[in-house]
C-alpha positions in Angstrom: 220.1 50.1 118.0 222.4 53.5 117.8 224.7 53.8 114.8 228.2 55.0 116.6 229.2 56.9 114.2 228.5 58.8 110.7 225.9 61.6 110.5 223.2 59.3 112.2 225.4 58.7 115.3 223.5 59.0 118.7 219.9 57.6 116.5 218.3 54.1 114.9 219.3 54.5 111.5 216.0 51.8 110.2 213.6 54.1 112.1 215.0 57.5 111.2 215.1 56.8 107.3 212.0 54.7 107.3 209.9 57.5 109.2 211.1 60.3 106.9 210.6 58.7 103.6 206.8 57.4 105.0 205.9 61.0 106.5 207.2 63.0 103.3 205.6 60.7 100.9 202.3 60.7 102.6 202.4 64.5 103.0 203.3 64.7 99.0 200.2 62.6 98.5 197.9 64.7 100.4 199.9 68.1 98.8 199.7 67.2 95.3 196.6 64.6 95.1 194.4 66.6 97.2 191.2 66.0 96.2 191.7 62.4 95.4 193.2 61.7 98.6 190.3 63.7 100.7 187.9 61.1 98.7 190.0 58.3 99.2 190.2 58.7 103.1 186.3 59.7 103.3 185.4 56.3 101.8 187.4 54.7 104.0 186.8 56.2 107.2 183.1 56.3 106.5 183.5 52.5 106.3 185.4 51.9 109.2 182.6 54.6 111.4 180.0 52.8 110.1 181.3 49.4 111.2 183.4 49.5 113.8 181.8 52.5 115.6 181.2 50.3 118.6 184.6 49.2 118.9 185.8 52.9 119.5 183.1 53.8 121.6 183.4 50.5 123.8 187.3 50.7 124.1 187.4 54.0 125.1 185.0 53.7 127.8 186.4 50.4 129.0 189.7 52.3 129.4 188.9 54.5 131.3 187.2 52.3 134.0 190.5 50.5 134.1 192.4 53.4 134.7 190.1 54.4 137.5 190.1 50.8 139.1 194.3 51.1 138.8 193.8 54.7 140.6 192.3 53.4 143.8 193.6 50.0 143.6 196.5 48.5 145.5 198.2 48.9 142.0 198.3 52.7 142.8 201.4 52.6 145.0 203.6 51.4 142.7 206.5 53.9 141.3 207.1 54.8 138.0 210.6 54.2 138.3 213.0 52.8 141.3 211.0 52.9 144.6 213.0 55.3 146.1 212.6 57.7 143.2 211.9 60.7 143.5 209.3 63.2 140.9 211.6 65.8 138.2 208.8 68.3 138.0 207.1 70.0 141.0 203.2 69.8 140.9 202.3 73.1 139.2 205.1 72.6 136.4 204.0 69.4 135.8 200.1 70.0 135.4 201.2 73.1 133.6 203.4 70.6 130.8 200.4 68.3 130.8 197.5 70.5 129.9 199.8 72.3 127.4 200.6 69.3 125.7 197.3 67.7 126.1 194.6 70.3 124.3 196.4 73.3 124.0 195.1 75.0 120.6 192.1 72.3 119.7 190.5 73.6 123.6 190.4 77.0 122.3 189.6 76.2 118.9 186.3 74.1 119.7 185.5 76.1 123.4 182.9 78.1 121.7 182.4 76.7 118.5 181.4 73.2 120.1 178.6 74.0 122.2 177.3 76.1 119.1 177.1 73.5 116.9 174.9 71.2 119.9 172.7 74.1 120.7 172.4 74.5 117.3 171.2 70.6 116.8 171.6 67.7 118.8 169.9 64.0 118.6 168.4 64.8 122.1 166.5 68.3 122.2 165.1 70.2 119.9 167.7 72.7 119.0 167.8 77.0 119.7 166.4 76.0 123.2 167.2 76.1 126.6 167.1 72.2 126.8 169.6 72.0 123.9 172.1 74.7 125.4 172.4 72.4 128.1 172.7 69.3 126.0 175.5 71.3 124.2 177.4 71.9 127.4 177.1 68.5 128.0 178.0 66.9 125.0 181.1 69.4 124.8 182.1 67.9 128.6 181.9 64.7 127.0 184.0 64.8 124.3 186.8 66.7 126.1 186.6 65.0 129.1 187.6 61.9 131.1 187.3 60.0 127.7 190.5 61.8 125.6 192.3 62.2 128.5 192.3 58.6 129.2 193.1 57.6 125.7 196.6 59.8 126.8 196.8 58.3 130.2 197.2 54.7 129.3 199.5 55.1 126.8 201.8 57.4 129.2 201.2 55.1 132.0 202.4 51.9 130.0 205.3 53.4 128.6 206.2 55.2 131.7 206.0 51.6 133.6 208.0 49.4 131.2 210.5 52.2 130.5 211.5 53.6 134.2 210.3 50.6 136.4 211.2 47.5 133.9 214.3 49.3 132.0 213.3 49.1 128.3 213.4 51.7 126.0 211.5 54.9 125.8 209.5 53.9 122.9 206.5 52.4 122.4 207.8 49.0 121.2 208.5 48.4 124.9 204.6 47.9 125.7 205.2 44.8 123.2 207.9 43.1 125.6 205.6 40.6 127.5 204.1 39.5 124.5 207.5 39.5 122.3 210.3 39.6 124.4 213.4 40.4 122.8 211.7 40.6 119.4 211.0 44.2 119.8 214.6 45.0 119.1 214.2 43.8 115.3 211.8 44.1 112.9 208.6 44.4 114.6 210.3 46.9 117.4 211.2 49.1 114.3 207.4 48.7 112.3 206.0 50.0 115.5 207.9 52.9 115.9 208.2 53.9 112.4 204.4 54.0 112.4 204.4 55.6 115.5 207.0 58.4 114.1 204.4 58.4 111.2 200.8 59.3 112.9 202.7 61.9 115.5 204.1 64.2 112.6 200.5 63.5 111.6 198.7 64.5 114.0 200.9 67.5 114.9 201.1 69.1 111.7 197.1 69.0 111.6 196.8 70.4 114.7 199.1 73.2 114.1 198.0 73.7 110.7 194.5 74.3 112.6 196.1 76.9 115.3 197.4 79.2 112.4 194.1 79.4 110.7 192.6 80.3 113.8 195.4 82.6 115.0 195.0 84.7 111.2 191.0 84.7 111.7 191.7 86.5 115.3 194.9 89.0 113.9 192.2 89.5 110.5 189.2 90.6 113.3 191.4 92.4 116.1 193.5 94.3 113.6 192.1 93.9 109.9 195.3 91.8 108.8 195.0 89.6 105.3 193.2 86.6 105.9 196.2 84.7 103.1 198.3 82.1 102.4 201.1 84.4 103.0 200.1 85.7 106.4 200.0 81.7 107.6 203.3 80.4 106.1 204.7 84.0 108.0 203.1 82.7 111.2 204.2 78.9 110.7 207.4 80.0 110.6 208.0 82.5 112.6 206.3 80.3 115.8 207.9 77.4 114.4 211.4 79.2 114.9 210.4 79.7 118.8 209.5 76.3 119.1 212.9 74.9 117.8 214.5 77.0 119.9 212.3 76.2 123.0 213.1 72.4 122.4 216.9 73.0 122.1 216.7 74.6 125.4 215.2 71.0 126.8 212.5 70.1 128.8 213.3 71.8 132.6 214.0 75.2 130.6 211.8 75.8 127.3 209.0 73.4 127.7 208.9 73.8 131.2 208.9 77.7 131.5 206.7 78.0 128.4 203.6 75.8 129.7 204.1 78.0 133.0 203.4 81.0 131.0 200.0 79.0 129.1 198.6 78.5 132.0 198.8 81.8 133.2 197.7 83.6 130.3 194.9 80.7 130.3 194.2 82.1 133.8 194.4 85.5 132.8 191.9 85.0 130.2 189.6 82.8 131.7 189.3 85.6 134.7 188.8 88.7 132.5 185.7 86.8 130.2 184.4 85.8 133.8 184.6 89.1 135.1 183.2 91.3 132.0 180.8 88.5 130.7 177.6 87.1 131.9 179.3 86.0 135.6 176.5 84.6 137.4 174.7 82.7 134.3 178.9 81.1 133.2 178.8 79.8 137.1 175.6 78.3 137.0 176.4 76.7 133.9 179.0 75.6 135.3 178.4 73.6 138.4 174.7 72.7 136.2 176.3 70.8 133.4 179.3 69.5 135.5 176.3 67.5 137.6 174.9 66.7 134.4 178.3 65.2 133.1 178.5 63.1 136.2 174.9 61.7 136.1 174.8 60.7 132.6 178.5 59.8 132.2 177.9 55.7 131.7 174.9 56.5 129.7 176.9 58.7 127.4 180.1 56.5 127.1 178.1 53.0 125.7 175.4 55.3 123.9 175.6 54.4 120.0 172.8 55.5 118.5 171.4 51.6 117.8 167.5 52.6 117.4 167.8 55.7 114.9 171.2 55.0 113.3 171.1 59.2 112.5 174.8 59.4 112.0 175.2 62.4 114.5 177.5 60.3 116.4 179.7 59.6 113.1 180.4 63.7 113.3 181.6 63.8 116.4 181.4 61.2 119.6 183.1 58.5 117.0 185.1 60.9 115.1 186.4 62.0 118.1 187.8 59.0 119.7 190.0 58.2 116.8 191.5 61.8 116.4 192.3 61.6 119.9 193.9 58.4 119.2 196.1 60.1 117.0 197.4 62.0 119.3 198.2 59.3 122.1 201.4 58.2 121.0 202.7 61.6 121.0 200.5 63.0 124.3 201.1 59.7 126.4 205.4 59.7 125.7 205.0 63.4 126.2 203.1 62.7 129.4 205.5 59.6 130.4 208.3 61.5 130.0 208.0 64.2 132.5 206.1 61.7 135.0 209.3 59.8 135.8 209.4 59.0 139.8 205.4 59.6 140.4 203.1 56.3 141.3 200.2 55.0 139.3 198.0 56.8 141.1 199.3 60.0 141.1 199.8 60.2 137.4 196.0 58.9 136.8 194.6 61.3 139.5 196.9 64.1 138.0 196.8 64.0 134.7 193.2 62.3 134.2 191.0 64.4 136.8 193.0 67.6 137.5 193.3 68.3 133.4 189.6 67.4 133.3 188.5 70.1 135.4 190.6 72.6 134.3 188.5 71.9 130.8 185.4 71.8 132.1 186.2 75.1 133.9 187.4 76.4 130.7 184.5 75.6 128.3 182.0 76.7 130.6 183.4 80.6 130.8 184.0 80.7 127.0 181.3 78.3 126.2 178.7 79.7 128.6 179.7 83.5 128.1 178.5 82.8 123.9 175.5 80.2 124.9 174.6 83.1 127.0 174.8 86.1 124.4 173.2 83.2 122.3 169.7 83.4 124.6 169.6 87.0 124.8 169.2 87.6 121.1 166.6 84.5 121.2 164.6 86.1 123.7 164.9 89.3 121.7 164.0 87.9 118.8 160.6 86.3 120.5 159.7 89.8 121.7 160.2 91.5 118.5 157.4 88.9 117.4 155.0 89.4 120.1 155.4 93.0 119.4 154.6 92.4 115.7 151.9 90.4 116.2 150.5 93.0 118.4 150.8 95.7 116.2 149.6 93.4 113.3 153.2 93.5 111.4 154.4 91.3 109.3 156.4 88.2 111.7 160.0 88.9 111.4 161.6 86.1 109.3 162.8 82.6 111.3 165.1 82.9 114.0 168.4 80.7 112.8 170.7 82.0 115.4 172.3 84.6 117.5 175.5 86.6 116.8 177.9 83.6 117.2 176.3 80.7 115.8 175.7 82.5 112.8 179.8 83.1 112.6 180.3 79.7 113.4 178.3 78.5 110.4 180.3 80.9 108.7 183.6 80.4 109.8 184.4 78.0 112.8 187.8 79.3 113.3 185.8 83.4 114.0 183.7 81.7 116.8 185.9 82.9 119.9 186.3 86.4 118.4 183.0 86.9 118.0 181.9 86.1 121.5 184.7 88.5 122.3 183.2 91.4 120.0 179.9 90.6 121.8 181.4 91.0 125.2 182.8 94.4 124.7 182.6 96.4 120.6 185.2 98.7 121.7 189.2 98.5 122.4 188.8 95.6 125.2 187.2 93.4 123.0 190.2 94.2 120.0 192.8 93.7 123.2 190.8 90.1 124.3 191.5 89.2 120.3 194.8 89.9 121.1 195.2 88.0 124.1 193.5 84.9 122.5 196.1 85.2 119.6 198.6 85.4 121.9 197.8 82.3 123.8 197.2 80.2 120.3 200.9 81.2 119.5 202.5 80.2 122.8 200.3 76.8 122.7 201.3 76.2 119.5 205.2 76.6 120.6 204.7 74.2 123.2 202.8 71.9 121.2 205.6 71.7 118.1 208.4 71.8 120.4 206.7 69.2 123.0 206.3 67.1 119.5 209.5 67.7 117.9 210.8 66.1 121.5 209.0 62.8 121.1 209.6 62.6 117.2 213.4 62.9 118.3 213.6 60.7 121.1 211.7 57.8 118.8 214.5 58.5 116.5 217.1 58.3 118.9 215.3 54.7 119.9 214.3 56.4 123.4 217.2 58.5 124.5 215.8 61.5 126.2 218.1 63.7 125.3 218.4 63.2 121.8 221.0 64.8 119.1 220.3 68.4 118.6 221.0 68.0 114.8 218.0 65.6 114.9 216.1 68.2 116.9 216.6 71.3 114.0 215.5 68.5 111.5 212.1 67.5 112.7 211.0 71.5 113.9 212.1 72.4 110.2 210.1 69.3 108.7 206.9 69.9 111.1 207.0 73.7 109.7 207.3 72.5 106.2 204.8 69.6 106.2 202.0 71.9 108.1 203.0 74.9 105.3 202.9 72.3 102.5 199.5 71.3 103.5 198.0 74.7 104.2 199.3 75.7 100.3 197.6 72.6 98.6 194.8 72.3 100.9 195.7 69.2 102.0 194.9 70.0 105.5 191.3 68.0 105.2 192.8 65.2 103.8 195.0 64.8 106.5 192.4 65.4 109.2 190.3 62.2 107.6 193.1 60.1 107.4 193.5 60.5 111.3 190.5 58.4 111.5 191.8 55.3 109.4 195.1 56.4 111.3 192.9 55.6 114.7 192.0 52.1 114.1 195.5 50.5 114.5 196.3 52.3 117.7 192.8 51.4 119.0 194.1 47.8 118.7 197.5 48.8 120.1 195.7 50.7 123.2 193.8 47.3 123.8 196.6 45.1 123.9 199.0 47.5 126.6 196.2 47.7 128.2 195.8 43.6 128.4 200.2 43.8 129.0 200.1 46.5 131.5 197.5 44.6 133.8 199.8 41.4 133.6 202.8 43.1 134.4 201.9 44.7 137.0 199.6 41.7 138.7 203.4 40.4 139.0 204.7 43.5 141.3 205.0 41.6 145.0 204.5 44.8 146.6 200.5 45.3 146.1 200.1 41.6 147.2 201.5 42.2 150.8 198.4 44.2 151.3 196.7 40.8 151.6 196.3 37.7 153.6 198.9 35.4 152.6 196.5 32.4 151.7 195.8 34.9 148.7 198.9 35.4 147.5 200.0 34.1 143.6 202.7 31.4 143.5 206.5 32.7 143.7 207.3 31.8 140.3 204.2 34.4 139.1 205.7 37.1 140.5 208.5 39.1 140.1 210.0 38.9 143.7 209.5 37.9 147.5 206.6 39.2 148.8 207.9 41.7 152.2 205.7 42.1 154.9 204.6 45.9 155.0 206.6 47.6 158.1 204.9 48.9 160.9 205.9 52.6 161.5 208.0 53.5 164.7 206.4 54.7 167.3 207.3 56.1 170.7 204.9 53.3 172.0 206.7 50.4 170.1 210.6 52.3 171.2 208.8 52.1 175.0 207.2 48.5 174.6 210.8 47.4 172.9 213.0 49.5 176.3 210.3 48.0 178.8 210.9 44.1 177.6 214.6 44.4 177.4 214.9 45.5 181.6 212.5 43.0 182.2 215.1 40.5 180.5 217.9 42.5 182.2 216.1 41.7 186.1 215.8 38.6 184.9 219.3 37.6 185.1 220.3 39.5 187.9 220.8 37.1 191.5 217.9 37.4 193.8 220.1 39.8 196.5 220.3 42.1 194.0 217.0 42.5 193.5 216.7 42.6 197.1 218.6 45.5 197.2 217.0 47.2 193.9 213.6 46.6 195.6 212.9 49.7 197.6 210.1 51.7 198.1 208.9 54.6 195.5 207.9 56.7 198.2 210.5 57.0 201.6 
């Protein structure tokens, strides 16, 4: 599928044009038709919420009991690769590269602003409370959760399986073989990835259009810098320059070192905002709404809103699930590739529940430390009343928020600096700006260049160490297709489309998941875990069935020495044993 030669030598020449000419018309669209498009894609995506709802809500949660049944099922000792194989990445590297490329700058965009919007109103306590700030942290578990992360995971974990254990190319076509077979190296194989190609640079550039906004609102608070057009295209391109460079480098040197260096600046951060804020109330909130995540977590996932049909759930629980679906082709190769040689259950206990905590850890400091500054200036604002009532005043007017709700009605992307003002007015709250701003730009290198990876290796129909020409191309495009959309405020119409954009991968997630499970019900090796009446016939698997060894033992080396001198005296003449036989004491 490689042309040999020419200027597209080392890449699929269908998928390389075709994905170009698809992602820069559709970006022209949304640049120059702006307003149309936005209406266009609202009508569309409010059709599709409004209908198919349940089909989001029920896949998602249906995957991620299946990936949770694979974990502690005999299915989770089979390899991702060879079964000798051995992991790339050590442990900490490898969570590192998965959180980084997993949330990165949406965590710290929605961290604070999240739970403010819940607090603020919710279908399921009256809002300004402390029953809805508890809701809030709940509902904000929820959505960035086991749910997203599984929409990743079983994306990762299919391609991961049919690429390194079954030897198919590293793109997502592969997940078709069972149903196609050889197909997938023609037309369909090349309409999957094209589209593929297509929604990744989608979802990227959205994302990274989102970090800049946010980075300019924190440099515009901390230091007073122009909140402009021209102080975003300067950012775009200067991090965009790292990130090209960072993906040139490869994946054990650039993406590897920079997600390192997230997570501890993530660390750093998370530690000073414990330490200055509101410590005791963050670790309360904490353990509190983790227990509440767990106890309600079925409810939650098949809740649709059936009796009251308020369309809450349309603004986020089922606008969520498709926008995460966005990013799974791009998150799950990401994922896949740098889980090469780790079993099934390794990569769903790693990169489902270890990324999951580290979320829920980090929305409750950030999330906490604002719902907290949040209650204070309620409670304040209940005892200026009593005190006017006593002093027969005029009541103060209604109490619509604290601080930080009120900038997150304002602004969304000002919501984390404000809680940082309110944690400390003075030059640590300016340096904490700074630090945040810092992080966004370092998550949104390893978010292009972790992107720019997968758009390359699609191109180069799975080679994971693609052209470096084709590497230069797609960090310039992603640059210029996130600036383009910032300067005709396109960015909206881009961030509906991701929902129409959802419902096709949606179908594709349910049918790997449906190819997945058949493949691997043909692996012989988690039959021999059980009685042999059970086992499938031999043409329904994909080899012999081997007996489990038993582990050597000094007893077995003993038994095994013991039966072979027995079978030695044995042959020996009765005069010999005669003479042998003396006693053990003389």
């Amino acid at each position: 599928m490689r042309a040999t030669s020419g200027i597209l030598k080392g890449l699929n020449p269908t998928v390389t044009i075709a994905s170009k000419i698809v992602v820069i018309g559709f970006v022209l669209f949304c640049a120059i038709l702006a307003n149309q498009a936005g209406q266009y894609f609202e009508t569309i995506s409010g059709i599709l919420l409004q209908n198919m709802k349940w089909f989001y809500i029920g896949l998602v949660s249906l995957v991620v009991g299946f990936l949770i049944y694979l974990m502690v099922s005999r299915y989770g000792h089979i390899r991702l690769g060879k079964d000798d194989e051995k992991p790339e990445f050590s442990y900490l590297s490898w969570i590192s590269m998965l959180f980084s490329g997993g949330m990165g700058i949406g965590l710290i965009f929605w961290s604070v602003a999240e739970p403010m919007w819940h607090y603020a109103d919710n279908p399921f306590t009256e809002g300004l409370t402390n029953q809805s700030a508890a809701t809030a942290m709940r509902l904000t578990f929820f959505h960035w959760g086991l749910h997203p992360w599984s929409v990743f995971i079983i994306v990762a974990l299919a391609l991961a399986y049919f690429s390194y254990r079954k030897d198919l190319p590293f793109t997502l076509r592969s997940i078709l073989y069972p149903l196609v077979g050889d197909r997938i190296y023609g037309p369909i194989g090349h309409t999957v990835d094209i589209l593929t190609v297509a929604v990744t640079a989608f979802g990227i550039s959205q994302t990274l259009g989102m970090g800049v906004i946010q980075i300019n609102s924190g440099l515009n608070q901390a230091f007073g810098f122009d909140i402009s057009l021209g102080t975003q295209l300067i950012i775009i391109v200067t991090l965009c320059t790292c990130a090209v460079a960072s993906v040139l480098s490869g994946v054990g040197k650039g993406i590897r070192r920079l997600s390192e260096w997230n997570m501890l600046l993530s660390l750093l951060l998370v530690l000073v905002v414990l330490y200055i804020g509101p410590t005791r109330y963050i670790l309360n909130t904490m353990l509190e709404s983790t227990g509440a995540y767990a106890q309600n977590l079925v409810g939650m996932s098949f809740w649709s809103d059936a009796q009251n049909d308020s369309g809450w759930q349309n603004w986020w629980t089922a606008y969520y699930w498709p926008w995460w679906m966005t990013w799974a082709p791009f998150v799950g190769m990401f994922v896949a590739r740098i889980s090469k040689g780790r079993t099934i259950r390794e990569l769903i206990g790693g990169a489902l529940i270890v990324p999951t905590l580290i979320t829920f850890l980090w929305i409750s400091v950030f999330g906490g430390a604002a719902l907290k500054v949040e209650q204070d200036a309620r409670i304040a604002y209940q005892n200026k009343v009593v005190a006017a009532q006593e002093a027969n005043q005029p009541t103060p007017p209604a109490f619509t928020g604290g601080p930080i709700l009120e900038a997150t009605k304002a602004d969304t992307t000002r919501a984390l600096f404000t809680l940082f003002d309110n944690l400390d007015t003075d030059l640590f709250g300016k340096l904490l700006s700074t630090l945040a701003c810092l992080l966004l730009g370092t998550y949104f290198i390893t978010s292009a260049d972790s992107g720019t990876l997968v758009l390359c290796t699609l191109d180069a129909a799975g080679d994971s160490e693609p052209p470096k020409s084709i590497r230069i191309l797609w960090g310039i495009m992603i640059a210029a297709i996130a600036g383009v959309l910032l300067y005709a405020g396109g960015l909206k119409a881009m961030q509906t489309a991701s929902i129409i954009a959802g419902f096709p991968i949606a179908i594709f997630i349910a049918v790997m998941s449906l190819t997945l499970f058949h493949c691997i019900r043909r692996e012989p090796k988690p039959w021999a875990m059980l009685p042999e009446h059970v086992h499938p016939e031999k043409d329904k698997l994909d080899g012999p069935v081997e007996p489990l060894l038993e582990p050597k033992t000094e007893l077995n080396t003993a038994t095994a020495t013991a039966t072979a001198v027995q079978a030695n005296l044995a042959d020996k003449p009765d005069t010999d044993l005669a003479v042998d036989q003396k006693p053990l004491l003389s």
